[in-house]
Structure formats: C-alpha cells, structure tokens
C-alpha positions as a printed Julia matrix, in Angstrom:
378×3 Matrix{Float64}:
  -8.35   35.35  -33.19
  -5.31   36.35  -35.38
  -3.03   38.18  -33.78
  -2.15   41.32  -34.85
   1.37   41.11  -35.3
   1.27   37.83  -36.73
   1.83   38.83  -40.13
   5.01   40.34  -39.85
   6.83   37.08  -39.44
   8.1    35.05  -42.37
   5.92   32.09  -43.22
   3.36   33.37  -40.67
   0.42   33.03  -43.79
   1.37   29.31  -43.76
   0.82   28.65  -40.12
  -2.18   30.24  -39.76
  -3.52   28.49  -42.87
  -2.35   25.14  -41.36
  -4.23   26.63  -38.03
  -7.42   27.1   -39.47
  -7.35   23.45  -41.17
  -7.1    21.99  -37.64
 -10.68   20.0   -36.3
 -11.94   22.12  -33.48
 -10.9    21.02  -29.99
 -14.02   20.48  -28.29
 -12.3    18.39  -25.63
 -13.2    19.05  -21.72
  -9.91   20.7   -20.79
 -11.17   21.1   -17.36
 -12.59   17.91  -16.95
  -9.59   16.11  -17.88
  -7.75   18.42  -15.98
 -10.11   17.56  -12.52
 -10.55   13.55  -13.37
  -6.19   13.83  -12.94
  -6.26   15.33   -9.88
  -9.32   12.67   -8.22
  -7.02    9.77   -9.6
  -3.97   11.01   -7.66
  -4.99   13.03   -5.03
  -8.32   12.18   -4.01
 -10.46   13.72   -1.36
 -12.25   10.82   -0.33
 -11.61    6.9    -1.11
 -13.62    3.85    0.24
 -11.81    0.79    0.96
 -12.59   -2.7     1.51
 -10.99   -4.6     4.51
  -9.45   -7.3     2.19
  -7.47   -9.14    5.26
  -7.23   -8.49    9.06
  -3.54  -10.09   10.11
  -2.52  -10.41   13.63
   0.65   -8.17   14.54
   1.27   -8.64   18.02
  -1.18   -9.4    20.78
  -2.3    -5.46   20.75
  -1.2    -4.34   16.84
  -3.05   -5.43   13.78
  -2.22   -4.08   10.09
  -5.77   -4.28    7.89
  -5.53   -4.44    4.26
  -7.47   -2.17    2.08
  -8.22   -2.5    -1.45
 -10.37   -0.56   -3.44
 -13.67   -1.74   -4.03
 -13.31   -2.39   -7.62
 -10.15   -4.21   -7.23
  -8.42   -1.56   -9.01
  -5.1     0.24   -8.46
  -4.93    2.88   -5.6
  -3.56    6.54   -5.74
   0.76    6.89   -5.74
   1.9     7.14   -2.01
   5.45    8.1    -0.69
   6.85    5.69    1.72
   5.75    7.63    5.14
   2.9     8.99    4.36
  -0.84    8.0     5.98
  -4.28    8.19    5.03
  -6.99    9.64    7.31
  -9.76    7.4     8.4
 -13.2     8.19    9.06
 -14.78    6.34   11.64
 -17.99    6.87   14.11
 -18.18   10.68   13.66
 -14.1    11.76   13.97
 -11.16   10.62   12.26
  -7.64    9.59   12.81
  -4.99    9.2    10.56
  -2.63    5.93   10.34
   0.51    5.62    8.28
   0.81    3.02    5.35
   3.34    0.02    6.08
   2.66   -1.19    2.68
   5.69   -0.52   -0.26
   4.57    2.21   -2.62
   5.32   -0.24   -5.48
   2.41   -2.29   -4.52
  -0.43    0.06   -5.02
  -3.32   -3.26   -5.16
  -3.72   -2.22   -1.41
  -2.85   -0.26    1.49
  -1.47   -2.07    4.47
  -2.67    0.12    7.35
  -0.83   -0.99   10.67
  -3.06   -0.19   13.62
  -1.73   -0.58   17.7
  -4.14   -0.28   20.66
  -4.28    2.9    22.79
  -5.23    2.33   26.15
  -8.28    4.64   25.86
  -7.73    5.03   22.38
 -11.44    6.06   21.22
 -10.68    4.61   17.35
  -7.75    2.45   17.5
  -9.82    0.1    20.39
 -13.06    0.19   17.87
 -10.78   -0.77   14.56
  -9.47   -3.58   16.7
 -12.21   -5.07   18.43
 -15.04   -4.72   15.2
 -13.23   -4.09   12.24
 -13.3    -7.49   10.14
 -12.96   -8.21    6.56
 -15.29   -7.39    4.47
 -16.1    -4.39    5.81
 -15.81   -1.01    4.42
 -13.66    2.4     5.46
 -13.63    5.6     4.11
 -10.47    7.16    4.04
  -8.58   10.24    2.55
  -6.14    9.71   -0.26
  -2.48    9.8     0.56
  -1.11   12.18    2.51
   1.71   13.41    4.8
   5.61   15.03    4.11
   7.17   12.74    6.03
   9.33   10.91    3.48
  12.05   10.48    2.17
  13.43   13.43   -0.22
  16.51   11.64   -1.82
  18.04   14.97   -2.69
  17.92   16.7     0.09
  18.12   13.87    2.61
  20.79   11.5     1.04
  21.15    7.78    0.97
  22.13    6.9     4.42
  19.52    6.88    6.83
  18.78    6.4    11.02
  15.36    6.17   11.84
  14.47    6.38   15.38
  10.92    4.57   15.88
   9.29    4.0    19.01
   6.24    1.19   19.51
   3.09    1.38   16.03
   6.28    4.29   15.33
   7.9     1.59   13.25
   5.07    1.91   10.39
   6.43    4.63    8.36
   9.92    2.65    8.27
   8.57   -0.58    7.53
   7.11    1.13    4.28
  10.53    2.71    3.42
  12.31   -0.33    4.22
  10.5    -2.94    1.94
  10.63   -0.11   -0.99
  14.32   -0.22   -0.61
  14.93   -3.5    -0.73
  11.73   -4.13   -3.73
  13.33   -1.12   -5.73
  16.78   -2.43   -4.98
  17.47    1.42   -3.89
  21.43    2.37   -3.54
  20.35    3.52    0.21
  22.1     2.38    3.54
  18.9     2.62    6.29
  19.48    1.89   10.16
  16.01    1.26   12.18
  16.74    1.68   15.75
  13.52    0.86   17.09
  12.63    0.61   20.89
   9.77   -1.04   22.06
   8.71   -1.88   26.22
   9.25   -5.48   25.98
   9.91   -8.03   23.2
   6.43   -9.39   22.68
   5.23   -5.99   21.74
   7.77   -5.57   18.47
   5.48   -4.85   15.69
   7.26   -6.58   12.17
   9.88   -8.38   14.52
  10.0   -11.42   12.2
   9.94   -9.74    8.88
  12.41   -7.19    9.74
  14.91   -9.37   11.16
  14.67  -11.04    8.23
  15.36   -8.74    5.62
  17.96   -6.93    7.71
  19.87  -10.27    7.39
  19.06  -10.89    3.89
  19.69   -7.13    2.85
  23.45   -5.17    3.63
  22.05   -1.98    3.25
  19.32   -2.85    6.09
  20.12   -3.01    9.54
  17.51   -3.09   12.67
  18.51   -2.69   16.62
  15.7    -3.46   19.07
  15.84   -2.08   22.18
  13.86   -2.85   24.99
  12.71   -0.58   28.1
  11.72   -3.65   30.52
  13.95   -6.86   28.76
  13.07  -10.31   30.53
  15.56  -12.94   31.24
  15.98  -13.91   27.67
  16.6   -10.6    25.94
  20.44  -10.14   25.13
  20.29   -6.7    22.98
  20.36   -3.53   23.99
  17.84   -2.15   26.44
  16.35    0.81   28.03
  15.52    3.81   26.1
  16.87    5.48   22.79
  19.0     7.78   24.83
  22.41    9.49   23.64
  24.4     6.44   24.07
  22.32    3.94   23.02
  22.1     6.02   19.75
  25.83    6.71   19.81
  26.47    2.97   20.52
  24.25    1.61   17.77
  24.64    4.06   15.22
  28.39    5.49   15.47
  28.92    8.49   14.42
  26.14   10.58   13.09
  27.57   12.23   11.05
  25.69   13.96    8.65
  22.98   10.94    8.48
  19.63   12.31    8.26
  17.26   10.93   11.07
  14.12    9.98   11.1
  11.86   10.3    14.33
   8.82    8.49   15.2
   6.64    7.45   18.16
   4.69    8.57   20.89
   4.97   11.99   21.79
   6.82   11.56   24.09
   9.62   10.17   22.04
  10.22   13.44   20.44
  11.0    15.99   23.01
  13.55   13.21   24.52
  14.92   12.08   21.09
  15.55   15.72   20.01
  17.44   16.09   23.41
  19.51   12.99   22.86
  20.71   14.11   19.3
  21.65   17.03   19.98
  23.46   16.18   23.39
  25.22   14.16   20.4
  25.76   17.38   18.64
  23.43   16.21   15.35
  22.16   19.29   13.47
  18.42   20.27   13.99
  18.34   20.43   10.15
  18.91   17.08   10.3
  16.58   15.96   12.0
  12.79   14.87   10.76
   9.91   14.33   13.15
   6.52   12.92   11.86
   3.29   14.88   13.2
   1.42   12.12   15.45
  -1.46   13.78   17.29
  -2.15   17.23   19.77
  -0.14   17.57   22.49
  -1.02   15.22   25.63
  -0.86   18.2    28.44
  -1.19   21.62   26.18
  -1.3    23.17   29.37
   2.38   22.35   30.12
   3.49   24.16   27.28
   5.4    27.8    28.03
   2.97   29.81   26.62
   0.08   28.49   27.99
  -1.61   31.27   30.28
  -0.72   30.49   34.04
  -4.44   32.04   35.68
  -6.13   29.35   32.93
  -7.36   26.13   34.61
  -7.38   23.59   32.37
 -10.5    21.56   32.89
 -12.6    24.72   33.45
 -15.32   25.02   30.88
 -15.97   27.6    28.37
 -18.41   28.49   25.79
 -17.67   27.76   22.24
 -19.77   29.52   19.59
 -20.18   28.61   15.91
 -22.67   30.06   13.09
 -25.05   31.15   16.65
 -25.06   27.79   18.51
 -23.24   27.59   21.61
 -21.9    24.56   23.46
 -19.47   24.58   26.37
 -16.48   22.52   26.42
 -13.21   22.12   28.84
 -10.13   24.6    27.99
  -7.85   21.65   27.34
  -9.93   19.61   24.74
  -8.79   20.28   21.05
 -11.55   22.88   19.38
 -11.47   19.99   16.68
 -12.48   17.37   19.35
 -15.04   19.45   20.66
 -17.19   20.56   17.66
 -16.8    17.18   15.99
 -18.48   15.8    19.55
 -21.28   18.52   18.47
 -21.85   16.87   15.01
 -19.81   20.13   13.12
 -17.25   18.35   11.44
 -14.32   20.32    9.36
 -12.37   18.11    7.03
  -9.49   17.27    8.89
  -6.28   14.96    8.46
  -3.27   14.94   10.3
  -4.91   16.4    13.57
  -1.38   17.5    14.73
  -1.41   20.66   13.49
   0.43   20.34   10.23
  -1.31   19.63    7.47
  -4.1    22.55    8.23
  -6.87   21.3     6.8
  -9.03   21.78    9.83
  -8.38   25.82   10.25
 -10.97   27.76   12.09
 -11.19   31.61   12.06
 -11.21   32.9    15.92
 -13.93   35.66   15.5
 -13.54   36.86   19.07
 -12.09   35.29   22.47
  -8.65   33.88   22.96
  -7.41   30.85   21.92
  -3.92   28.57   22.7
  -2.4    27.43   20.25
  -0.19   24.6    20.4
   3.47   25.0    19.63
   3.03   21.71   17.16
   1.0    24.03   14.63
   2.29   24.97   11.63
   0.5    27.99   10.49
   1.14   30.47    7.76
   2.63   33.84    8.29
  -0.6    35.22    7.77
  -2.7    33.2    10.36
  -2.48   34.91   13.58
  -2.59   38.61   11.69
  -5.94   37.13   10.51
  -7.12   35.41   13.29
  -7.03   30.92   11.9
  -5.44   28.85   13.8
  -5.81   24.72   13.21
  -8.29   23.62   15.36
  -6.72   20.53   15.9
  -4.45   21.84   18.2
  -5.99   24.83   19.84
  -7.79   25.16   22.87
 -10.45   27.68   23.86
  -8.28   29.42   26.99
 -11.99   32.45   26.72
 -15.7    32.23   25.77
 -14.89   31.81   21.98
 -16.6    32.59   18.52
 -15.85   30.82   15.34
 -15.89   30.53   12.08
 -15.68   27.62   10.44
C-alpha cells in the first residue's frame, strides 16, 4: 500500500514505479526464519556413538556425530549438551574444539552411584544412538569482558570445559595466555594427562599444574588441594586474571574461599553450574523444624505422589513419568520451571531465577524441594 506521504518526496514516482515492477516475494519468511534457528540452536539432536576411547580406568570421552555425517550446530568452548537417557537427563560438557564441528567429544567420569554416568559407561558402545540437546551453557569464554590471560581451576571430569578451550587456543592460534591448575586424588585418575602435558610443552601460552590430594612415592609436583597457597604458588599474582572454576561441588564453596583469602575480586571469578546441591538441607535458609527425608505429597494436573523433602521436584516427577524439558539441572539455565500453586517450597541458593519468579510463584524444579504438601503446575 502507498503510503500517504510518499508523494511529497522528490523522485518518490520513480521508486514506487520501480516497486511495483518487482516479482512478488512469495518466499516463506517464517520458514526460513525457523529452519535458522533448528540449524543453530536446536531443541533436540540425535547422535551416533562414532568411537568410545578409554580416558582413565573410570573416565571415557564418546564421540558423537550426527547421523548423516553432517556438520553439527556452533558451540562455545565450555558449553555442554544435555543427554537423554532411560527416562532423565544429565548434561556433560564438550571437550571437543569448537573448530571441529564433525563431532562432539563428550568426556564422561564415573560417579559412585551415579544413576547415568555408571549406565553410559558400562552399555554405551559405538554404534549406538543418543539424543541430546543442542549446545548449551554460558560458561565460556567472553574475550571482551574476560581478557586474554586466563587461570582455570578444575577439579577431577572438571577439566572438560578447559580441555575444549585449550585445544581452540592452540588450533585458532589465539593471542591468549591460559593456566590449568587442575587437581585430581591421585595421578592415575588425571583425565587428558598425556595430551595436555603435551601441548603445554609444545604451546608458551599453555601451561598445566597437577596437583594431587593422595601423591604416591613417585609424584614430585605439587599436592594436596587447590588451597590459597597452592594457587598463590602456582599462579603468582592474580592479578586481575579472570578464573575459571570447575569440579565437584564441593570445589566451589572452598575455591571461592581460597581466592578471596587471596583477595581476587568476586567479579572475577566464574563458576560453571554442575548439578543440585548435595545436602540442600545444610543451606541457611533451609527451615530448621523440616526433616529432610520425611515424605510429602506432591500434586500435579490432580495426581498425587509422595516423595522425600530433600529429592529435587525435577527428580521426583521425572521418577513419575512427568518429564519437563530440562538442561542444566543446577538451577541456571531454567528450562525446567514449575509454578508452586500452593504449599512451600526450598529453593536452592544455586537458582537463578528472574525478578519476577517468587512474586509469581516458579521456581526451577531442578533445585527445589517440597519442604509442604505441594501443588504444581507444570
């Protein structure tokens, strides 16, 4: 439709003319527009397990390609994928570069208990196939905001994120100076031992320091755990390095201790998300006259199970065949949020919800436990 106005501009007669002589564009816009956004961000991928290799005697890294031999969706060094196995999910970070997007390297260590990391080890062979999400995660490196020289702090299957950074470094030839301190409980469980000692002597802008909680007779680096002086010792002066944290969960309370004991700036520091909490109840604002392991009754769309106060609401309606999409399930990513409809609910203090959230009742049910008799919406 011509506007109305159009006219009073010099020339205007001319482009409208030459707008009218234009072939009608009967292209799918929105199509187009959707096929993008499956290419690079997909919701769903499945993957074929093109090679199983042997880590360490309890770590394996399983290579996925996609079925059509095709190239996968852009990653940032860091990030993970979700994988969907035997009615939950976990998520696992990529140890793969980003430049080599023929397959995903997905770096997996046993859990003693672990309910997915013991079946990926013990059946997962090649051949096989996994669904997955598409990339995923914001722990990465943001070269403007986080500089070019680098400490990560990894502890144990910890060290996947950095072995993904470190090979895109050194395959991008990257101006960046990067510093793996990486502490493991004895040498025969270092995950990439061989690799990375070999690029950190082939590459000046790559250095690794192992450090081992229970050393044998033979070890002669540094040992115990990644406490202030260790850091200190390793790494000299912080400075205003940005640093990179990543391991059990256990690792992070401690490592945020030691850095700042150090005097390192909070800002400074990045922790990846890497599961709920392993004793919610410990945490402050947990309600003191709330047992734990007591059972309550968890309600969705009128059916009613009951489940213990400290399993995550995620956990517990996924065990009852309702199954939100989830991802990170550490409370950041929030694709799992549930709408409390009545009852009380804690949420962990690893959630990352929106302003909005409690005034509306969602919290991520990945990291909330039913404390009442609750009613949800999911």
């Amino acid at each position: 439709m011509k506007h109305p106005l159009a006219e009073r501009y010099e020339g205007a007669g001319a482009v409208l003319a030459e707008l009218d002589a234009r072939a009608a564009d009967t292209r799918d816009h929105l199509a187009e527009t959707r096929g993008t956004i499956d290419a690079y961000h997909p919701k769903r991928l499945r993957l074929i397990v093109a090679e199983v290799i042997d880590e360490t005697a309890t770590t394996k890294t399983f290579r996925m390609e996609s079925l059509d031999r095709e190239e996968l969706p852009p990653f940032l060094a860091g990030q993970y994928v979700n994988a969907f196995v035997d009615g939950t999910s976990r998520p696992y970070a990529i140890s793969s570069s980003p430049t080599r997007l023929g397959h995903y390297d997905l770096t997996v260590r046993r859990v003693p208990g672990g309910r997915i990391s013991n079946l990926l080890l013990d059946t997962v062979e090649a051949g096989q196939i996994v669904t997955t999400t598409g990339p995923i995660g914001t722990f990465h490196h943001n070269p403007l905001f986080h500089g070019d020289d680098l400490v990560f702090l990894a502890g144990g299957s910890g060290v996947v994120p950095a072995m993904s950074m470190i090979r895109e470094v050194i395959e991008l030839g990257l101006d960046r100076r990067f510093q793996l301190i990486y502490g493991s409980r004895n040498a025969s469980d270092i995950i990439f031992r061989a690799e990375l000692d070999a690029l950190a002597a082939a590459h000046p802008g790559i250095s690794v320091d192992h450090v081992i909680a229970e050393p044998d007779a033979d070890w002669n680096g540094a040992t115990g755990f990644l406490s202030s002086d260790v850091i200190a010792a390793l790494a000299g002066d912080l400075n205003r390095r940005m640093v990179y944290v990543c391991g059990p969960q256990a690792l992070y309370p401690y490592a945020l201790e030691q850095l700042t004991a150090l005097g390192h700036a909070r800002k400074r520091i990045r922790f990846e998300a890497n599961g709920a909490p392993a004793a919610p109840a410990a945490q402050p604002h947990w309600p003191a006259d709330a047992e734990p392991g007591e059972e309550v009754t968890v309600t969705v769309g009128g059916a009613s199970f009951r489940t213990p106060r400290d399993r995550p609401l995620l956990d517990a309606l996924e065990d009852r065949g309702i199954r939100p999409e989830a991802a990170c399930r550490s409370g950041e990513c929030s694709l799992c949020r549930v709408r409390v409809v009545k009852g009380q609910v804690h949420t962990a203090a690893e959630a990352k919800l929106r302003l909005s959230d409690e005034q509306f009742g969602y919290t991520h049910s990945c990291v909330a436990y039913p404390i009442s008799d609750v009613e949800l919406e999911v």
